[in-house]
C-alpha positions in Angstrom: 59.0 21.1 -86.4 59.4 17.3 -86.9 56.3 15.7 -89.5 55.2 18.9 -90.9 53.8 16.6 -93.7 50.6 15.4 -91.3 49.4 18.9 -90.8 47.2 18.8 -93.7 45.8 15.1 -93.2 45.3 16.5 -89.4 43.7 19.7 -89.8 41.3 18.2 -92.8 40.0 15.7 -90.3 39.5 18.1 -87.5 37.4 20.5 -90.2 35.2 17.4 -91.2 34.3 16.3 -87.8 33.8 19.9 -86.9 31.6 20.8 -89.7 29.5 17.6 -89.7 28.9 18.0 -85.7 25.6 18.8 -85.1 26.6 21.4 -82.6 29.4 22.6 -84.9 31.8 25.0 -82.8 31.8 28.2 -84.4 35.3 29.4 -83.2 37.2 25.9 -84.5 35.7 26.1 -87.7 37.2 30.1 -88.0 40.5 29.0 -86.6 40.5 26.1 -89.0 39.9 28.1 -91.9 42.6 30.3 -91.3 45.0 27.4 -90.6 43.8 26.1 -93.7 44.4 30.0 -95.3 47.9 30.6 -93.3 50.1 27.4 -92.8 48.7 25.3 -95.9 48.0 28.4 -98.5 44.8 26.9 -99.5 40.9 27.0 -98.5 38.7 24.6 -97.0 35.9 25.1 -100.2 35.9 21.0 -101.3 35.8 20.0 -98.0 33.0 21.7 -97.2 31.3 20.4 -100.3 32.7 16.5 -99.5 30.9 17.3 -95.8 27.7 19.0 -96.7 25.2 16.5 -96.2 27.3 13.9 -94.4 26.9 13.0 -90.3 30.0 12.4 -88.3 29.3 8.9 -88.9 29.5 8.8 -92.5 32.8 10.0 -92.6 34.7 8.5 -90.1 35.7 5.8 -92.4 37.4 7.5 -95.0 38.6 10.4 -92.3 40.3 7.2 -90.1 41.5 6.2 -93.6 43.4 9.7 -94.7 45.1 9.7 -91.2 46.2 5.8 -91.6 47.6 6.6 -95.2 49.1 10.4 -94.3 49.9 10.1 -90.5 51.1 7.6 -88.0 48.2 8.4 -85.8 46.4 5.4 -84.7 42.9 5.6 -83.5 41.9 4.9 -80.0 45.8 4.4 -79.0 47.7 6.8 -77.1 50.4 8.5 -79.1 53.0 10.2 -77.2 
């Protein structure tokens, strides 16, 4: 699998725009976690706590920020 190393910075901004969606999807968020659990050996505990609180708004910044520093994923373009 080619850029392994963007997994993380990918599946942590899919979590935070999940769990700060007001009509959070149940079934991502378990899916998610167990990504989180399986691929990365960790849990999603602090980024629960940096999202509690927050709207999708609020983070976008620093989420569009983590996948400009980890990934070469540029927002609104397509990537193929």
């Amino acid at each position: 699998m080619k850029n392994i190393k963007e997994i993380k910075p990918i599946l942590t901004a899919l979590y935070c725009i999940n769990f700060t969606n007001e009509n959070k999807d149940e079934d991502i968020n378990k899916i998610l976690k167990y990504a989180f659990n399986r691929i990365l050996d960790s849990n999603t505990n602090l980024l629960t706590l940096a999202c509690v609180g927050r709207t999708k708004e609020d983070i976008m910044k620093e989420i569009n920020q983590l996948l400009a520093e980890d990934t070469q994923y540029k927002g609104g373009e397509q990537n193929d």
